[in-house]
N, C-alpha and C positions, 0 to 999 in steps of 0.2 A: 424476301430473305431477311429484310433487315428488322421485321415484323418479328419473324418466329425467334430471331438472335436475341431479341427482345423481351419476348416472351416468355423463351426458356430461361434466360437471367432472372427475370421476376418469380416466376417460379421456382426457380433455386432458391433464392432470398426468400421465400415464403418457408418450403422446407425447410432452409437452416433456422429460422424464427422460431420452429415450429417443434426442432428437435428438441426431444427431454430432456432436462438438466438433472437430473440423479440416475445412479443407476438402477435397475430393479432394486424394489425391497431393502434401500438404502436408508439405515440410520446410522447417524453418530456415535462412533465407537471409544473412550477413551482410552487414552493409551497412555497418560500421567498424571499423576493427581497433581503435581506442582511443579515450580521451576521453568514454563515453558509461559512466559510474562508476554512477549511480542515477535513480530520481525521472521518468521518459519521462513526459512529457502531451504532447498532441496541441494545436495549434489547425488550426482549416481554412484560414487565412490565413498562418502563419507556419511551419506543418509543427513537427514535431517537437523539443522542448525537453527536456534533462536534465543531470543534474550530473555534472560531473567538474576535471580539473585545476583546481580551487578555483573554475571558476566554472560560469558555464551557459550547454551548447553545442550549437547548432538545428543541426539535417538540415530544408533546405527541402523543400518539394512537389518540386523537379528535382532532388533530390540533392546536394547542394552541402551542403556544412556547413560552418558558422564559429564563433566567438565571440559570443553573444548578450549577454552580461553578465560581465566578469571581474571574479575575486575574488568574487565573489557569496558564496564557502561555503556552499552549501547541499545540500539531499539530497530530502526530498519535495518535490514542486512537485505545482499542480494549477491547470488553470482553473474559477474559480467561475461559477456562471451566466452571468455580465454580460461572462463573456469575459477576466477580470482575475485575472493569474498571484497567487497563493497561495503561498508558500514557506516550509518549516523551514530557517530559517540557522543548520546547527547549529555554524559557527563562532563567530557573534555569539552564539548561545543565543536565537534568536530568532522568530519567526514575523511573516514580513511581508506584505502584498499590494502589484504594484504597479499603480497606476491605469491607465487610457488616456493620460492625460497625459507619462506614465515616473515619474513619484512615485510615491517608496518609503514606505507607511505600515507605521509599526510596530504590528503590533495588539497582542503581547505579547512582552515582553521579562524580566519578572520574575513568580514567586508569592509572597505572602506576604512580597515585600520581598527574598526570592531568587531569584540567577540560576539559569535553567534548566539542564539538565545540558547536552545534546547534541539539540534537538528534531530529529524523524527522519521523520516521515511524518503525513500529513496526509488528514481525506477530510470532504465536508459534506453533512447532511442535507436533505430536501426544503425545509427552511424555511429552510437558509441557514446554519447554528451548525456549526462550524468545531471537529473534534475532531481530537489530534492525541496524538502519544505523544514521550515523553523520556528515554530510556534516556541509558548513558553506557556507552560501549565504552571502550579501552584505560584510557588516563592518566584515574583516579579522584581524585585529588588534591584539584583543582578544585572539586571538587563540594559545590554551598550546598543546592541543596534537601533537607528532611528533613520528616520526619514531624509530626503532633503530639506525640512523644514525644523529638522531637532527633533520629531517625534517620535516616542519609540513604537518600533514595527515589528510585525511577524508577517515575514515573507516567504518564495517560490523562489528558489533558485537553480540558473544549469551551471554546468561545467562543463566547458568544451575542450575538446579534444585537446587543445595546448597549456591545457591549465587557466586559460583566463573563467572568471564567474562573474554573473551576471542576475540581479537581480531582475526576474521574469515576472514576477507578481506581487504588490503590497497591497494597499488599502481597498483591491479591487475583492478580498477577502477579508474572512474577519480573525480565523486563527488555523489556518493551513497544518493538513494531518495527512492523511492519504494519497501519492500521487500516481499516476500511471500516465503512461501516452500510448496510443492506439498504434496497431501493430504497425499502419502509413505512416506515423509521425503525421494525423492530420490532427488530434485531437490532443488534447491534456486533458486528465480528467484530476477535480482536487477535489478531498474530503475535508468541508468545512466544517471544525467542528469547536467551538466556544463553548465549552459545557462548565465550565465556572460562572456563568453568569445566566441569570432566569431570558434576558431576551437577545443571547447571544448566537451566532448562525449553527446550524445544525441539519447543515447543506449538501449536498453533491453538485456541484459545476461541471459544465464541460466549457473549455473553451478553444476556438481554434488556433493551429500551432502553424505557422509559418515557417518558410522552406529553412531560413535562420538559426530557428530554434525560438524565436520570439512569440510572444503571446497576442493573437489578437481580442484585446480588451471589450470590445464594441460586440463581438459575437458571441459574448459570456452565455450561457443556457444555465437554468434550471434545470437538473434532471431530476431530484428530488428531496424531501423536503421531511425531518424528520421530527418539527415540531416543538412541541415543549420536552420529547426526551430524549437520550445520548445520540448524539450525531453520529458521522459516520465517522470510524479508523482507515483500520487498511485498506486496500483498493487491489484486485487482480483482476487479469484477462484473461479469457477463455482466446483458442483459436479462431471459434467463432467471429470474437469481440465483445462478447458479452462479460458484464462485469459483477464482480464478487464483490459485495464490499460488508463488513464486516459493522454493527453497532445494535442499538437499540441498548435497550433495558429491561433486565426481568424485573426488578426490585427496584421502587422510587428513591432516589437520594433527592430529597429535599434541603436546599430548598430551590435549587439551580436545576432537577432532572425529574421527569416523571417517568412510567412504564406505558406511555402511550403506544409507545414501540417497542416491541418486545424483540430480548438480544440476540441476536444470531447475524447469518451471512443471507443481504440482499442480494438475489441474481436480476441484474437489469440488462435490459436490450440496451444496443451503445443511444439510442433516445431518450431512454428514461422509463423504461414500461417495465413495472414491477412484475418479473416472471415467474420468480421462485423466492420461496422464504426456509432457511436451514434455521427451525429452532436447535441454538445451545442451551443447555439449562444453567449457565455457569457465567456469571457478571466481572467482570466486563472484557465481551468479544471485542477481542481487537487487532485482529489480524488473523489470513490466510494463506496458503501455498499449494501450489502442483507440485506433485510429485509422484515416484514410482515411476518405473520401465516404464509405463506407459504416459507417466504424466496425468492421470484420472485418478489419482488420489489426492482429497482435498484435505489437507493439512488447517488444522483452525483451532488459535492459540485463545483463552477466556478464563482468567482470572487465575493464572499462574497456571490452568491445566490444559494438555495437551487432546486433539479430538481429530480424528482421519474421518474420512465419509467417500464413499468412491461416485462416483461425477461419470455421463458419455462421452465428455468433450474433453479433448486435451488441456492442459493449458496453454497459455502462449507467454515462455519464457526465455531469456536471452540464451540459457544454458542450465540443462543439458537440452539436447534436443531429443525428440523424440523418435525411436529406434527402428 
């Protein structure tokens, strides 16, 4: 009995591996030529939210797009369970939510008494804790945060449930973009991507996530590995577990990027096995989202324009759920 219990599990996990990742006859559709920069989350009532021209700017359920929120400066956005938008402002160096009400609560704005660098992307686990990453692209200048030894850092950080934060990840990265945790809270997965610099990381990690929220350092993986050209951005999850992640290159920028890897959204098994490749023709993809009644419409933001693509698999997102 405990053979066949066995059995039939393995076999499931072979069909779920095995299901298609686009739907029939699925190409990339656009739906904006600009303005739609980073960060896509979905609500079922307000359709579609992302960042661009310094603020944040909705595609309704009828297509219509406006201005949601200007000057916002921000880059990830997500809605948390209760339906309440979650944003990296990485012009303030910020991380805020805003309520049902329109109030903007700041949940963190400084570590250690320093301002953040650039926070960039954000995702939360089943309980609610709020981790997020901080890199710092161009102008370095700026930048307070450092190490315990005075150096400065781009780190992974969570936020728990009582407001306290915690630095989860430094020098075990080289400039943290992308994050997810797996629908257990067994994994973290981070988008390493240093593309300012010709030998800078250009990674995907996974690493395992203790019952805490804590990172075990020592169990770092490889998932994949994107070479001499743009690394990976955003990061999503399929129900499955399989992961979207958003980079490459159509066009060389020199002298730090080549088109080794061309731009679009990688679909990997949560190991690391390249399943599917969504070419964008539009530089530089950087981010994706589920969405629609059903959650199989993939939302994917490249070079200020906006691109849908319909997918089998739901996504796996905190909210809304699917119907």
């Amino acid at each position: 009995m405990r053979y066949l219990s066995l059995l039939s599990l393995a076999c499931a996990l072979t069909a779920s591996a095995g299901e298609p990742i686009l739907a029939p006859d699925a190409k990339p559709k656009l739906l904006l030529e600009a303005g739609a920069g980073e960060g896509p989350a979905f609500h079922p009532e307000l359709g579609l939210l992302f960042s661009g021209h310094d603020g944040i700017g909705r595609l309704a359920l009828d297509g219509k797009a406006s201005l949601h929120r200007a000057k916002a400066g921000t880059n990830g956005l997500l809605f948390d369970k209760e339906g309440r938008l979650v944003a990296c402002e990485a012009s303030k160096r910020r991380v805020t939510r805003t309520d049902a009400d329109g109030k903007i609560v700041v949940l963190t704005e400084a570590y250690d008494g320093k301002k953040y660098n650039q926070p960039n992307d954000l995702c939360v686990d089943s309980q609610g804790r709020i981790y997020f990453t901080d890199p710092c692209y161009g102008d370095r200048s700026k930048m307070e945060m450092t190490d315990a030894q005075g150096k400065k850092i781009e780190g992974v950080y969570r936020i728990d449930l009582d407001g306290k934060v915690t630095r989860i990840l430094g020098r075990e990265v080289d400039r943290p973009n992308g994050v997810r945790v797996s629908k257990d809270d067994r994994y973290l997965y981070v988008a390493d991507n240093n593309n300012n610099d010709k030998t800078g990381a250009r990674k995907l990690w996974r690493f395992d996530l203790k019952a805490d929220g804590s990172v075990d350092v020592a169990a770092r993986k490889l998932l994949y590995d994107w070479g001499t050209s743009r690394g990976p951005d955003g990061i999503k999850l399929d129900v499955q577990g399989r992961l979207y992640v958003a980079g490459g290159l159509n066009k060389p920028q020199p002298p730090a990027e080549t088109n080794e890897k061309k731009g679009g959204v990688y679909v990997f098994s949560p190991e690391g096995k390249l399943l599917e490749f969504i070419a964008i023709p539009r530089d530089e993809v950087t981010n994706c989202a589920f969405g629609g009644d059903d959650l199989r419409t993939l939302y994917i933001t490249a070079g200020g324009t906006l691109w849908s693509l319909r997918v089998q698999t739901p996504g796996d997102v905190p909210f809304p759920k699917v119907k």
